[in-house]
C-alpha positions, 0 to 999 in steps of 0.5 A: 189896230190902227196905225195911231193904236199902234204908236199908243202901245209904244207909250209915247215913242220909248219902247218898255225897258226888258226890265218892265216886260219881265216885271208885267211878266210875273205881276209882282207875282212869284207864279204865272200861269198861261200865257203869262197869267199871274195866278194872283187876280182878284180872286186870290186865297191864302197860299196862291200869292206872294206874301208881299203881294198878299199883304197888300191885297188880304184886306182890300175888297177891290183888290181880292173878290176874297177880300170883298165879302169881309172888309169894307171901304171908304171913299172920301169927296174931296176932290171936285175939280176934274181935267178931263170931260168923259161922254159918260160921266156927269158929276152931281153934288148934293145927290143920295138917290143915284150910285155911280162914280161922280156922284157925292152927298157931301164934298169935304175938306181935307181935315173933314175927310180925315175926322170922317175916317176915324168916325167909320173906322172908329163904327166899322171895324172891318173897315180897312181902306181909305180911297180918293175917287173923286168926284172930279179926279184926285190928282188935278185936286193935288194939295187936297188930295194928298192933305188927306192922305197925310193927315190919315197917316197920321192919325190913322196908320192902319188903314190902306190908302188908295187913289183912282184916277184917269191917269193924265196927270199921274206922271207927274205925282208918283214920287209923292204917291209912293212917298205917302204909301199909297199901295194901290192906284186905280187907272181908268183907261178906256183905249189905246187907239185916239181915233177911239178915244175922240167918242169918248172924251170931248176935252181934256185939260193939260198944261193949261191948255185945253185939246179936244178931239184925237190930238186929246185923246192921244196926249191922255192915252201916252200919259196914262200908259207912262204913268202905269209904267212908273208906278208898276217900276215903284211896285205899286199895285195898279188896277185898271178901270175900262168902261165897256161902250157897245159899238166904240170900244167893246172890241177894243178892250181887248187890245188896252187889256194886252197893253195894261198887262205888258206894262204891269198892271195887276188886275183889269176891270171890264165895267158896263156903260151906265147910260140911263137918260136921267143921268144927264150924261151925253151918251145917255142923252144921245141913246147910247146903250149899255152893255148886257150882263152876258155881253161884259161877262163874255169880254171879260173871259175874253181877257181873263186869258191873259191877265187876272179880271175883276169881276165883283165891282160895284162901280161906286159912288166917290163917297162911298162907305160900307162893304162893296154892294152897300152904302152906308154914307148916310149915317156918316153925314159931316152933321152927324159926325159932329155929335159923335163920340169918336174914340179911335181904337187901333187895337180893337180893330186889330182885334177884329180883324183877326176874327176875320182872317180866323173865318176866312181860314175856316172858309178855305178849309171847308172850301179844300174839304169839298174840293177833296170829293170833287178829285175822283170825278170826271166830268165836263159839265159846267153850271151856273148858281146865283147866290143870295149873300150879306156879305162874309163869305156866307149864304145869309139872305133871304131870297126877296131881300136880295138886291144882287145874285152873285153868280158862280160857275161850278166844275169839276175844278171846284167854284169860281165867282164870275159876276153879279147881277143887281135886281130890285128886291121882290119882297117889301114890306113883307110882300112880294111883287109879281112883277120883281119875282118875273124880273129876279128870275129872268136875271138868273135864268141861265142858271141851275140853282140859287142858294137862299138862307131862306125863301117863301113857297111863292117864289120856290114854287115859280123858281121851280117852274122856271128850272131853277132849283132853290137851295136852303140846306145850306144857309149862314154855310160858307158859300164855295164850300156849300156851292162845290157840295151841291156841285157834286150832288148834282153830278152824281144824280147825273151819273146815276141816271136820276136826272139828266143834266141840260144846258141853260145858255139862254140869250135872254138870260141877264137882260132883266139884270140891271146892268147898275144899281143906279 
């Protein structure tokens, strides 16, 4: 680390207080594992938290990967203005054919926002947070920021508040944070290091006053680190957003990952670099390129060793509607919303969300049901599965329909989501192409099996020929439960002689995934 990283890591000349280093410690957790982990992260289940923590993270889909496959989010554009310029963003208003953070159809007011909110909650019962991403940053767009959060209050006191932001200006607003109950703040933090900092961020505009380059770069990174410190000392639950850019900050990524961790953060999201030229950005202009599928997945099991790792982001649009991995904004368009009929009901949302939490206990029982079978079995082998899904928990997509592959790693210790892999569906119009079936299956080709609810003799016969093994018996079955079965079916033929297990670590596996859906 360079002598500028280390002086970042200080936060700004004032060493962290013994009370925030016990505090990054546990996490707000009341469990560790090793090496200080928390064993809270994103992929947390009923029983392993705290219920203080479990309550803020049951029903957030960014949160918990649990939480994701039942409950939606929403965000809402009314933030345009933006104090900082990144190398990888380029914002675009008016837009429905591109999905990536920046990117809105619509940009509203305040009042707008809020009377949006009662019309998705009011049509999307499991609906249960409400976020400001943007498009420029929520907190260099304070009054219309924090406008919506309390008129959302107000009408709508159910529903989670969330904001994400690049942190510079977050120091100065955490007591209005915290007093509007906003839980859960994002923080996107691509280094510690300046030097590092000056190829990503050409300018950032602080105290009316324009810098440019490592002086930047430095000014954001203590302003970032001191503003996680204080929201962590509130008790707010922070996750920190990095975007992974090959050769400038891919190593580095585990030095900020120490750095978040030490000043409380709760969950780390390793994102890849979208940098398709069309996107107008300066690194997609200038050829930079994005990271591969096996790339990120393998920067972020470098980190998961010190703190729990998101993994099932979908790096959305700032007016983003819908469970994570859909887009429902175009029924919620601002015309739309005028001729409806919105009648808010408070209780019938509860009422269904209740069904939910009754789901996902039945999903942890058939979970702990098949991890009972696994207990007798002794065995290292480890193998990748992709599942088709629509969400729920559930294995409930045609395989030519899916747009993404969820993929889990199954051992002995039972199903652990590691990752997605977007695609483009093989089936349209109730044809399939060749060219997306080659595609799909060079996505999944490190795994052993994909788990369909249904899927055609074309495309089961060429999974087949690839070693891939397609899996139907189990559909609208809940997917760890299923996956963990199959698991130990697998071993057991193994055991027994019937087939011998080979490993699928192919290095041109998940090139054919596209990196984003954009």
């Amino acid at each position: 680390m360079s002598t500028s990283a280390q002086h970042q890591v200080s936060c700004g000349g004032g060493e962290i207080s013994e009370t925030m280093q016990v505090m990054a410690k546990h996490k707000s957790c009341g469990t560790v594992g090793g090496s200080g982990k928390a064993s809270c992260g994103s992929q947390a289940g009923i029983g392993n938290v705290p219920n203080e923590v479990w309550e803020k993270v049951k029903d957030h889909p960014c949160y918990s990967e649990e939480a994701h496959h039942h409950y939606a989010r929403m965000h809402v554009a009314v933030a345009p203005a933006c104090n900082i310029q990144c190398n990888y963003c380029n914002r675009k208003y008016d837009c429905a054919n591109e999905s990536r953070p920046g990117i809105v159809s619509e940009k509203l007011t305040p009042e707008q926002a809020a009377e949006k909110v009662l019309a998705v909650a009011s049509a999307i019962p499991q609906m249960s947070v409400v976020g400001v991403a943007g498009p420029g940053d929520p907190l260099a767009n304070p009054d219309k920021t924090f406008k919506t959060f309390e008129l959302v209050n107000k009408l709508a006191p159910d529903l989670k508040l969330c904001l994400s932001t690049n942190g510079l200006a977050l120091a100065d607003h955490v007591d209005t944070i915290a007093r509007l109950k906003v839980d859960h703040v994002t923080i996107t933090i691509n280094m510690i290091d300046p030097d590092i900092g000056a190829k990503i961020y050409p300018w950032i505009f602080y105290r009316h006053k324009r810098y440019t380059g490592i002086e930047a770069a430095s000014i954001l990174s203590n302003r970032q680190l001191q503003g996680l410190e204080m929201l962590t000392a509130r008790g707010i639950l922070c996750k920190v957003n990095s975007v992974m850019i090959p050769g400038i900050n891919d190593q580095h990524l585990v030095e900020v990952n120490k750095a978040v961790k030490s000043r409380g953060a709760f969950l780390h999201n390793v994102m890849p670099l979208i940098s398709s030229p069309e996107h107008g950005t300066v690194f997609g202009l200038s050829g930079q390129r994005g990271p591969t599928a096996q790339e990120v997945t393998a920067l972020q099991d470098s980190c998961e060793s010190e703190m729990n790792m998101m993994r099932h982001c979908r790096q959305c649009r700032a007016d983003a509607v819908g469970l994570l991995g859909e887009d429902r904004g175009a029924e919620f368009t601002m015309e739309k919303i005028m001729a409806m009929d919105i009648k808010y009901d408070e209780q019938a949302r509860k009422e269904y969300q209740a069904k939910v939490e009754k789901a996902r206990v039945a999903k942890l029982a058939a979970k702990q049901e098949q991890l009972a079978g696994l207990a007798s079995a002794s065995s290292q082998i480890k193998v990748l599965v992709a599942v088709a899904t629509k969400g729920s928990g559930l294995i409930n997509q045609h395989f030519g329909h899916a747009k993404e592959f969820q993929i889990y790693e199954l051992s002995t210790s039972g199903a652990k989501f590691v990752g997605r892999r977007p695609i483009h569906p093989y089936c349209q119009g109730g044809h399939g192409e060749d060219s997306k079936l080659e595609i799909a299956i060079g996505a999944i080709n490190d795994c052993h099996a994909v788990f369909v609810s249904k899927i055609g003799g074309c495309p089961k016969a060429e999974l087949i020929k690839a070693g891939i093994e397609p899996v139907d018996q189990y559909a609208y079955e809940f997917i760890d439960g299923s996956a963990i079965a199959w698991f130990k079916f697998y071993l057991d033929k193994v055991n027994e002689g019937k087939i011998k297990h080979v490993e699928r670590v192919d290095p041109a596996a998940c090139r054919n995934a596209l990196i984003s859906a954009a």
